[in-house]
C-alpha positions in Angstrom: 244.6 66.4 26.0 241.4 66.6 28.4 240.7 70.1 28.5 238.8 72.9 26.5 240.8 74.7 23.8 239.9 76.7 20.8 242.0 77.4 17.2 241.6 80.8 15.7 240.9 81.4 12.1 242.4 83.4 9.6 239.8 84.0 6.7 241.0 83.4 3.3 239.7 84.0 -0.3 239.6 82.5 -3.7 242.8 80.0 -3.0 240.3 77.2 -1.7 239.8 73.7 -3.1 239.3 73.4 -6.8 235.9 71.7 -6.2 234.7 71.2 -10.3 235.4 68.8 -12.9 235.5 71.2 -16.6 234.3 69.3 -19.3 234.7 70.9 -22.9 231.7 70.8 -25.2 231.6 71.4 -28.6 230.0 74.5 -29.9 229.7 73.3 -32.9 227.4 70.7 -32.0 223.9 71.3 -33.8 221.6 69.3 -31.0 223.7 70.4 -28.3 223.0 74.1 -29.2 219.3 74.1 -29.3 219.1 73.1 -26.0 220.7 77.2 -25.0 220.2 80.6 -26.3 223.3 82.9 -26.4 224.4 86.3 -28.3 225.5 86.3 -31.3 229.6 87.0 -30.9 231.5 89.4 -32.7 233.4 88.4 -36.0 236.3 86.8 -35.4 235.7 85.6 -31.8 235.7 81.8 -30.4 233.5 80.1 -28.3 234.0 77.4 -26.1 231.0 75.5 -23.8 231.8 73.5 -21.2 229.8 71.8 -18.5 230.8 71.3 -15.0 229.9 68.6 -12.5 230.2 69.1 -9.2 229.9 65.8 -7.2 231.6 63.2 -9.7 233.4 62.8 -13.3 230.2 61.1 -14.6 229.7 62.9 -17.9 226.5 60.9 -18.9 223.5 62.5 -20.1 221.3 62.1 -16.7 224.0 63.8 -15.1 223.8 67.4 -17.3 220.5 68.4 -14.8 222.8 68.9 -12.1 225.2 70.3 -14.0 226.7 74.3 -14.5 227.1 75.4 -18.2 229.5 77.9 -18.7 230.1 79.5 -22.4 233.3 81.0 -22.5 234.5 83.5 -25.6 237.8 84.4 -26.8 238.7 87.4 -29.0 241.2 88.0 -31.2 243.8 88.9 -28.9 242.9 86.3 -26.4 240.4 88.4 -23.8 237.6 86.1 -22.2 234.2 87.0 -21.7 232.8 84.0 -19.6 229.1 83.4 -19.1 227.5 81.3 -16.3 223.9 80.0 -16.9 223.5 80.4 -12.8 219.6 79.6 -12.9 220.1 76.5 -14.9 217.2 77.3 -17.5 219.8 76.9 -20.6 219.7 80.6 -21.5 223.0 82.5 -21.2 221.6 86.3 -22.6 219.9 86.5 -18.9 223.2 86.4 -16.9 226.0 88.3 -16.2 229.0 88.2 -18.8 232.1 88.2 -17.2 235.4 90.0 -18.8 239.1 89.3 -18.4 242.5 89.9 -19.5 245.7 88.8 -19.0 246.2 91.7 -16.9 242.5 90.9 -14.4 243.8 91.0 -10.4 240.0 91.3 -9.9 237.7 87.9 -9.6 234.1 87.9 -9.5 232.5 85.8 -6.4 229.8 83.9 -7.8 227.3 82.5 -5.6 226.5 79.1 -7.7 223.6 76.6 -6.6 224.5 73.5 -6.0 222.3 70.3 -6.2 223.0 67.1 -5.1 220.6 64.3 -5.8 220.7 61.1 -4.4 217.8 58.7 -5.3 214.7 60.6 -5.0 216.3 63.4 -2.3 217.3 66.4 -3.2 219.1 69.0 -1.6 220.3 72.4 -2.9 222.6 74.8 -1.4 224.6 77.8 -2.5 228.1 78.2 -2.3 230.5 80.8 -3.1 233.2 80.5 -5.5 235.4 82.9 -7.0 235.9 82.6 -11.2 239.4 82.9 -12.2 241.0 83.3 -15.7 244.6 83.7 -16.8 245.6 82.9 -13.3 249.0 80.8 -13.6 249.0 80.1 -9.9 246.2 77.2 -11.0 247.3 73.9 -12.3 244.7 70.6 -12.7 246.5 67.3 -13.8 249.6 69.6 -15.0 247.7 71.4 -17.3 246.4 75.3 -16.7 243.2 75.8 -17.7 241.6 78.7 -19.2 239.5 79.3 -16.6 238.4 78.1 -12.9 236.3 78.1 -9.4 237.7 77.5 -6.4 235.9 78.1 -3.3 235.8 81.5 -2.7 235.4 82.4 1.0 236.8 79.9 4.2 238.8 80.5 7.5 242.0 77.5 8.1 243.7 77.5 11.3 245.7 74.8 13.1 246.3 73.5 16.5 248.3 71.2 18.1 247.8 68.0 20.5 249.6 66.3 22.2 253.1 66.4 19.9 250.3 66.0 16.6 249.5 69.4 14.0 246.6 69.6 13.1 244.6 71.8 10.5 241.4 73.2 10.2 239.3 74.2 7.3 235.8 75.8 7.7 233.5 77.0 4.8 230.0 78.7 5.1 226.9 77.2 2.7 224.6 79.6 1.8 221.3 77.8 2.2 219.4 80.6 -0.2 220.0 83.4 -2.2 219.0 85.7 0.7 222.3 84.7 2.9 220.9 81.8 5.2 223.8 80.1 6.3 225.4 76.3 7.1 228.9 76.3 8.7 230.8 73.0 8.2 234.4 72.5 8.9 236.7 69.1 8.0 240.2 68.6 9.7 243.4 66.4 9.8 246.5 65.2 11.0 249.2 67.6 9.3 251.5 64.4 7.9 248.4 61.9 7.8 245.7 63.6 5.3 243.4 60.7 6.1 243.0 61.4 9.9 239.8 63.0 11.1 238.3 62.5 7.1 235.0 63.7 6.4 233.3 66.6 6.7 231.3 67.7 10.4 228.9 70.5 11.0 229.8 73.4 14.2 227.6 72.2 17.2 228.7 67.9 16.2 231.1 66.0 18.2 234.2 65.3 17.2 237.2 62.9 18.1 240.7 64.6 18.4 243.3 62.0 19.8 241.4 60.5 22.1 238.8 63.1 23.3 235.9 63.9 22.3 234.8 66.8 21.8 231.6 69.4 21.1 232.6 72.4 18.1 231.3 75.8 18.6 232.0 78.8 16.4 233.0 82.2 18.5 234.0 84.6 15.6 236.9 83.8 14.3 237.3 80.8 16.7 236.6 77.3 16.6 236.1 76.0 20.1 236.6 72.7 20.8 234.7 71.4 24.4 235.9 68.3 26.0 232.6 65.9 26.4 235.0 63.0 27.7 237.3 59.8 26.8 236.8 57.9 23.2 236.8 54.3 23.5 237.8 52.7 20.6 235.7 49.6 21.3 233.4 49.1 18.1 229.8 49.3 19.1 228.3 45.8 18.4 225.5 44.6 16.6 223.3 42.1 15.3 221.7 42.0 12.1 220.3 39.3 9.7 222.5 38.7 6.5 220.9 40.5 3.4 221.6 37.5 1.1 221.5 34.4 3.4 219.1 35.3 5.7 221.2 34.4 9.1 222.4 36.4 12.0 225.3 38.4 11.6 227.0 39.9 15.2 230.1 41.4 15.5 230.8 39.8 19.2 231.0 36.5 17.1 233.9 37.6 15.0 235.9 38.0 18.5 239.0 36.7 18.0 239.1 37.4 14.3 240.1 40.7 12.4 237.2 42.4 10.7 236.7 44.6 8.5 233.7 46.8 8.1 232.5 48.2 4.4 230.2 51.1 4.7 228.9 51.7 1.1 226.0 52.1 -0.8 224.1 50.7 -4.3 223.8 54.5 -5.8 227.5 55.5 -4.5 229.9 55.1 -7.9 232.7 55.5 -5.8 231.5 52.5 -4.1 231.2 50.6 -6.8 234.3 51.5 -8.5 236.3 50.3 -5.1 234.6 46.1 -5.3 237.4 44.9 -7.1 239.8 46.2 -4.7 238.3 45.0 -2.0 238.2 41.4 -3.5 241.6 41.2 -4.4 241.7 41.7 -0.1 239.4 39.2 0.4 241.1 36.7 -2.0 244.7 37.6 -0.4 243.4 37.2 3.4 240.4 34.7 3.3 240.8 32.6 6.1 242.6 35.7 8.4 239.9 38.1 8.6 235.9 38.6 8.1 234.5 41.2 5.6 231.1 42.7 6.8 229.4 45.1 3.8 227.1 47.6 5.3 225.0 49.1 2.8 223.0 52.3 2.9 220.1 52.0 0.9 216.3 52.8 0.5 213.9 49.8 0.5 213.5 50.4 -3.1 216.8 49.9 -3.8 217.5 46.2 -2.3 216.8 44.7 -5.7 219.5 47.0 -7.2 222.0 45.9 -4.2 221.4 42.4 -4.2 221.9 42.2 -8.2 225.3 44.4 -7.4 225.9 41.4 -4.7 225.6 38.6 -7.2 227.1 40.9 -10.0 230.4 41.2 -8.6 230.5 37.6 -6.7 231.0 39.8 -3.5 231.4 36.2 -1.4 231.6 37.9 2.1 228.3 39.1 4.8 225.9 41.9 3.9 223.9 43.7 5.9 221.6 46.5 5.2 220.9 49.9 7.1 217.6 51.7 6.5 218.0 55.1 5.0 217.4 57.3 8.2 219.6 60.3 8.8 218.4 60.2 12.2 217.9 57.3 13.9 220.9 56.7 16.1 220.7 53.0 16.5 221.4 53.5 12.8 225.0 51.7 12.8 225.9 55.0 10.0 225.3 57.0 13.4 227.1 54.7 15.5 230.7 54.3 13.2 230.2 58.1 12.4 230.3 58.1 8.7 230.3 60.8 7.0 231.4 59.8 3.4 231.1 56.5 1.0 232.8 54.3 0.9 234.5 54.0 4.2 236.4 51.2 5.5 236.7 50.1 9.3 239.1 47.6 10.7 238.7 45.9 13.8 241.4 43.9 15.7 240.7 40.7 17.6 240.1 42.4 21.2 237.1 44.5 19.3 239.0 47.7 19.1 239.0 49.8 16.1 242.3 50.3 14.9 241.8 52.0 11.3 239.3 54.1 9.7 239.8 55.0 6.2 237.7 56.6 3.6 237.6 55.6 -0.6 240.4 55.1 -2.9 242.5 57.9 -1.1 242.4 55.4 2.2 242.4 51.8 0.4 246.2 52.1 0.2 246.7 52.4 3.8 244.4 49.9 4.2 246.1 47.3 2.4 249.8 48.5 4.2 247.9 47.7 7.4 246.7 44.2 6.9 250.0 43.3 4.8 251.6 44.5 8.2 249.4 42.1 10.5 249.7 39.1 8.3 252.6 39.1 5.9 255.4 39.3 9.0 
């Protein structure tokens, strides 16, 4: 399709994605509890604390700064009252106490902050999310918690290209508590939920089959602006080898499969996904090359290279600088958007796969047993 179109929007609220991971504290815990303040409850009534983290399922004790506490009380005949420290200063008699019963069809929308730190940066954004209890409709790992947030306001639509369904997702950040906003959007391939991965801001360009195209937001409508053909030719490059010092180009691996590993020394996910990725290196040594492409400070090339040796990761390494804006930055060029993500490259130069984290590394693997195990 090489034309203009645009997808309208329905708005939705409070069914979005469960974007927490709960973790129960106990109240009992004398150290724990001198970190908060919190009113006294009535005889008779339980309390729970729990902690959320929003970005990972790390539950170390670094991790608790970026962190929501939530203080959740029960009375005797099962009614919550549920408390969110929303200004993070571990003091739950200056915020709003939320009630419920079994009977609620009423949820609060909570604008909560959310920051994200990654090495020294920090950003902080607020988004809103609607706080649910007794809602049966919720289920995490087959069990239904006493209480959740799910994002609370988003528009989804779908559209249709040539034969392929497509759907659309866009949610608004708020920037600050005064209603600043930042409009992002992520969308897929209806029967593959790893096309079009990764999340893109209204005004980016975007690949839909093989257009491109520019996103603009018209009301309720996502318009998508044809900007021309996508080639799938990887851009090429040429770097010098993090580890052995020599030139790396991708023109030289002509011929050859390769595959491309964006990742990154702070990015657990990363991390987590090595072993994975050197079972596929020991099952297709001599059929294809691996290239690791690291995003990471200056600071942190000491913690990479030990990560290198660490893990015996026998394959090329390069290193991009950490500069969100330089587009000869090869994270510009391959469009990442999320860590890790894995490229592969057939023999001609053409991309034929891009998949992102565990979720991808599956069809990953199908793909190169389907080129070399025939």
């Amino acid at each position: 399709m090489s034309q203009d179109f645009s997808v309208g929007l329905e708005e939705r609220i409070g069914l979005g994605k469960i974007g927490d991971v709960v973790h129960p504290l106990s109240k009992a815990n004398p150290l724990l509890l001198k970190k908060f303040r919190y009113n006294t409850t009535n005889k008779g009534d339980t309390s729970s604390l729990f902690f959320i983290t929003f970005s990972n399922d790390n539950t170390h004790i670094s991790y608790l700064k970026d962190s929501l506490f939530v203080l959740m009380t029960a009375d005797s005949v099962s009614n919550r009252k549920i408390c969110i420290d929303e200004d993070f200063d571990f003091d739950f008699t200056n915020n709003v106490v939320h009630r419920f019963t079994p009977e609620t069809s009423s949820y609060p929308i909570v604008p909560i902050r959310r920051r994200q730190t990654v090495n020294s940066d920090t950003s902080i954004s607020y988004i809103p999310y609607q706080l649910r209890a007794f809602d049966n409709r919720v289920t995490i790992r087959g069990v239904k918690p006493e209480y959740t947030f799910t994002e609370a306001w988003y528009k989804e639509g779908y559209f249709i290209v040539d034969g392929k369904e497509y759907t659309v997702r866009l949610k608004e950040y708020l920037l600050d508590r005064e209603g600043r906003r930042k409009v992002s959007f992520v969308f897929k391939e209806i029967r593959d939920s790893l096309q079009a991965a990764g999340m893109y801001y209204v005004g980016d360009t975007v690949i839909v089959d093989r257009g491109r195209y520019k996103v603009e937001l018209d009301g309720n409508k996502l318009k998508f602006i044809y900007t021309g053909r996508y080639s799938a030719l990887a851009p090429d490059f040429q770097r010098q080898d993090l580890i052995t010092g020599r030139n790396v180009q991708l023109i030289d691996f002509q011929g050859k499969y390769t595959l491309l590993d964006f990742w990154g020394s702070w990015c657990q996910p990363c991390v987590e996904s090595i072993p994975a990725l050197k079972n596929l290196a020991a099952a297709y040594s001599d059929k294809f090359e691996i290239v690791s492409i690291a995003f990471d400070k200056d600071a942190d090339v000491p913690k990479l290279k030990s990560l290198i040796k660490k893990h015996d990761m026998n394959w090329h390494h390069i290193r991009e600088p950490w500069e969100f804006n330089n587009y000869n930055n090869l994270i510009k060029k391959y469009d990442i958007r999320a860590y890790p993500t894995f490229i592969l490259i057939d023999r001609e130069g053409q991309i034929i796969l891009k998949v992102i984290g565990f979720e991808g590394f599956s069809k990953l693997k199908d793909k190169l047993s389907e080129i070399f195990d025939l």
